[in-house]
C-alpha positions as CSV (number, residue, x, y, z in Angstrom):
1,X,0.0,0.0,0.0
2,X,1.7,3.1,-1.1
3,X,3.0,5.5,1.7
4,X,0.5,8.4,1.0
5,X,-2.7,6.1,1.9
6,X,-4.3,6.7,4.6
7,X,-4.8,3.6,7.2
8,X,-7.9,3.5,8.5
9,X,-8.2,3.3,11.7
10,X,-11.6,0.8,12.0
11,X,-12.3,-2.3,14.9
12,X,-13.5,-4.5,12.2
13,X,-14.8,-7.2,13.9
14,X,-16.6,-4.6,16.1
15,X,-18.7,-3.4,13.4
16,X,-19.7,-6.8,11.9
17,X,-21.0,-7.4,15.2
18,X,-23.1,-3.9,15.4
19,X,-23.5,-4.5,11.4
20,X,-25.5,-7.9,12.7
21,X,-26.8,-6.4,15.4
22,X,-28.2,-3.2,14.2
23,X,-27.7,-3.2,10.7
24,X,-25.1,-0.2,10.8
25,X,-22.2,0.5,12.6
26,X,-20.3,3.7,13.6
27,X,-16.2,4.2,13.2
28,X,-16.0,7.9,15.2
29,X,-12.1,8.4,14.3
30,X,-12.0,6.5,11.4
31,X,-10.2,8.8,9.5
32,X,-7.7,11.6,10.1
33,X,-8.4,15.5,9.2
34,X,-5.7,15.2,6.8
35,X,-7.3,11.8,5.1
36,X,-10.7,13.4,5.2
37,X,-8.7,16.3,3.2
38,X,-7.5,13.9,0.5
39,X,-10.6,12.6,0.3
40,X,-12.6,15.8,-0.5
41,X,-10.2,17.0,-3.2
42,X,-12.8,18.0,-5.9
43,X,-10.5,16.5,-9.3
44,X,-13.0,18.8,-11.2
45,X,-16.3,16.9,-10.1
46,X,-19.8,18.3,-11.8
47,X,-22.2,19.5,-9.1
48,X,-25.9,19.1,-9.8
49,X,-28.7,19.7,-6.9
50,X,-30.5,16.5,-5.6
51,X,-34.2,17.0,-5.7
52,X,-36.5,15.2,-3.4
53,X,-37.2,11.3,-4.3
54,X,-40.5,9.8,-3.7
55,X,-40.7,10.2,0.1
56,X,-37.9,11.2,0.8
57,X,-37.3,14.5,1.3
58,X,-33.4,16.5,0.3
59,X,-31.6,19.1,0.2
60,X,-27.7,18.6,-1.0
61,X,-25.8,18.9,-3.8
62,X,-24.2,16.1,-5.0
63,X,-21.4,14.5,-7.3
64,X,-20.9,11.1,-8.9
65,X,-17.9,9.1,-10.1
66,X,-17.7,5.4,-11.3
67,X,-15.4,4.0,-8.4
68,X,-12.8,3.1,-11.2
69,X,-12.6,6.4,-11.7
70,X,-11.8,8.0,-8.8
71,X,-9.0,9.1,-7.6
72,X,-6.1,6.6,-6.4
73,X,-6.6,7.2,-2.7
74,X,-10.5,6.9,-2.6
75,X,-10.3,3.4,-4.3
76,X,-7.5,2.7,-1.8
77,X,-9.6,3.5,1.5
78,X,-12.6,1.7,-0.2
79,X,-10.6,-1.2,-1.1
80,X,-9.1,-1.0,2.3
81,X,-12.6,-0.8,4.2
82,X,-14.0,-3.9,2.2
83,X,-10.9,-6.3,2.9
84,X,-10.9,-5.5,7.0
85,X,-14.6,-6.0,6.9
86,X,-14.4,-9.4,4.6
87,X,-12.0,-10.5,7.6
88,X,-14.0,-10.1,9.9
89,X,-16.8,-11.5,8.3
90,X,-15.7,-14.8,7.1
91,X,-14.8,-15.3,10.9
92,X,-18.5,-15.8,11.0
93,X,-18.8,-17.6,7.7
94,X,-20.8,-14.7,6.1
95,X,-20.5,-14.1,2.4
96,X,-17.5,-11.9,1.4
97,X,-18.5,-8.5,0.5
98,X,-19.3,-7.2,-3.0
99,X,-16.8,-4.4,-3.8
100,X,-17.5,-0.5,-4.4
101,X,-18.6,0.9,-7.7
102,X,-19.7,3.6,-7.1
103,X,-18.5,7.2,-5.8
104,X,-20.4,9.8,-4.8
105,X,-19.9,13.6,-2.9
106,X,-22.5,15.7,-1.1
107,X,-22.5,19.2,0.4
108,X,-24.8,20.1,2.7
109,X,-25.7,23.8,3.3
110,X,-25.6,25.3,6.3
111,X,-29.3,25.4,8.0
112,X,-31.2,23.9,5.1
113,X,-29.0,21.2,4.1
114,X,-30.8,17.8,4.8
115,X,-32.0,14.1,4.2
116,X,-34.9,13.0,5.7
117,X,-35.6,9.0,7.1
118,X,-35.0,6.6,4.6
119,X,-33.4,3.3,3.1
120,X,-31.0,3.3,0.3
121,X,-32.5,2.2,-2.9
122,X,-32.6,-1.6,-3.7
123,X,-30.3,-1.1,-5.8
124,X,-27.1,-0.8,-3.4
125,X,-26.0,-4.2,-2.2
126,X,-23.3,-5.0,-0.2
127,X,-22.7,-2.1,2.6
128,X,-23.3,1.5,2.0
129,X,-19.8,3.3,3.7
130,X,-20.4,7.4,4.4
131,X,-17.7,9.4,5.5
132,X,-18.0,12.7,6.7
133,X,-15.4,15.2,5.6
134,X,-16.0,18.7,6.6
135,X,-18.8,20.2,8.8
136,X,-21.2,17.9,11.4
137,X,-24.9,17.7,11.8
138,X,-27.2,15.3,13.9
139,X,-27.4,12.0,12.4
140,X,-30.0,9.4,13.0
141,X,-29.6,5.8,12.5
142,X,-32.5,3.3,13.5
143,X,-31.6,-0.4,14.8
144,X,-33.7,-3.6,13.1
145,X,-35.7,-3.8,16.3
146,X,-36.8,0.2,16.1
147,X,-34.3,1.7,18.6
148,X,-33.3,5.0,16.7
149,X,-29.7,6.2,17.8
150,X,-28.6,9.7,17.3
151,X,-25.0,11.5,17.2
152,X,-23.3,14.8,16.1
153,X,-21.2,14.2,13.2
154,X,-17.5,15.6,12.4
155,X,-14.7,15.6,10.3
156,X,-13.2,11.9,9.7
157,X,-16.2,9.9,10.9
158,X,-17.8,7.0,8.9
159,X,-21.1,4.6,9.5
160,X,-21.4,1.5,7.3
161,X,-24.7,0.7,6.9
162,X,-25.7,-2.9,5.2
163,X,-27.4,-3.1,2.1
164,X,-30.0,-5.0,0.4
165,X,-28.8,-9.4,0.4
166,X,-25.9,-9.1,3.0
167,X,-24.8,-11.3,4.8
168,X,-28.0,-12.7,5.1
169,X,-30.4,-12.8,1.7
170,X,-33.1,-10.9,3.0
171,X,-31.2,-8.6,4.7
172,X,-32.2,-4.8,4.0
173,X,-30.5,-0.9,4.4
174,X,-31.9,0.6,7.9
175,X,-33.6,3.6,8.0
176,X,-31.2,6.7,8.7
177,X,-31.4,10.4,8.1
178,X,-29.2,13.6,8.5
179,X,-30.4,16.8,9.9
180,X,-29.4,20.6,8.5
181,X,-25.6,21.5,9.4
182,X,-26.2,23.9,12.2
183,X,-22.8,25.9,11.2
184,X,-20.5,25.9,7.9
185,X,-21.4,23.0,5.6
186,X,-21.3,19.1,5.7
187,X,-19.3,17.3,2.9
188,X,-19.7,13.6,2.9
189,X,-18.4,10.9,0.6
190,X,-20.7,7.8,0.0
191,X,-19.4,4.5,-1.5
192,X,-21.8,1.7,-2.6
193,X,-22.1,-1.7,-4.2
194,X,-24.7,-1.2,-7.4
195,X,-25.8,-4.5,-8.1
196,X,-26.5,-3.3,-11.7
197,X,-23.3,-2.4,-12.3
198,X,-21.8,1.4,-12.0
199,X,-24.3,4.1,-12.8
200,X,-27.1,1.6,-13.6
201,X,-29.1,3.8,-11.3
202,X,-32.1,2.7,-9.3
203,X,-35.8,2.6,-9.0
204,X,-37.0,4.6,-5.6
């Protein structure tokens, strides 16, 4: 792994145990500011405005990259979340995990920037990995059972959340939603599995 990749810095088989448990799992210091830097550099993305989607209900502004295509040290953290996860994961016989292919950005505005409760598409299997990169807001994440756990977010965080077949077939994404940045703005980058392949989009 070359020098300039960050190492994540993850308890693996603690979050295959809250991934089977809750169907997330939160890494609060997964990355450092200076990762979460790397990680934002722009590399002349296209910026569109995400309108809502069926019930769900958004305001950010988003970018998206074919995971092939982005830059050397997002594939490298990707890569590097999958393979510590897949350890941990076979120790319980589950199903290797499905590897990112797709990449995308969001920026949140201050005070309106928002995401209201919902599950990631069928489309995404695999996990759904968000790291946040600049700015915090209150994030919501709610447990198979119901239980709904909130935290502030910062700089360097990431949740996993599971998607749609794994481990288990008829496993499903839990609901989760983000509330407006309450100062500055909240940059996150989101890496999924897309069983169709990359930019096969989905059906809400």
């Amino acid at each position: 792994m070359l020098a300039s990749v960050p190492v994540l810095d993850i308890d693996y088989d603690q979050a295959v145990s809250d991934l089977a448990a809750s169907g997330w799992a939160r890494s609060p210091h997964a990355l450092a500011a200076s990762a979460a830097d790397l990680l934002a550099e722009d590399n002349g993305r296209t910026w569109t405005v995400a309108g809502d989607e069926g019930v769900v209900r958004q305001h950010v502004i988003g970018s998206y990259t074919p995971y092939a295509e982005a830059l050397p040290v997002v594939r490298a953290v990707g890569d590097q979340l999958i393979a510590g996860l897949s350890a941990a994961a076979r120790k319980r016989a589950w199903p290797l995990l499905p590897a990112f292919n797709e990449a995308t950005w969001g920026r949140y505005p201050a005070g309106t920037g928002h995401i209201t409760a919902h599950r990631d598409p069928s489309a995404y299997g695999g996990i759904i990995a968000v790291f946040t990169l600049a700015g915090g807001a209150t994030f919501r994440a709610w447990s198979a059972e119901g239980q709904v756990t909130e935290w502030q977010t910062a700089p360097g965080q990431l949740v996993v959340l599971r998607g749609v077949g794994w481990p288990e077939p008829d496993s499903h994404c839990p609901l989760h939603e983000a509330d407006p940045p309450v100062e500055g703005e909240r940059r996150i980058m989101t890496l999924r599995h897309n069983l169709g392949g990359a930019g096969a989009g989905y059906t809400v």
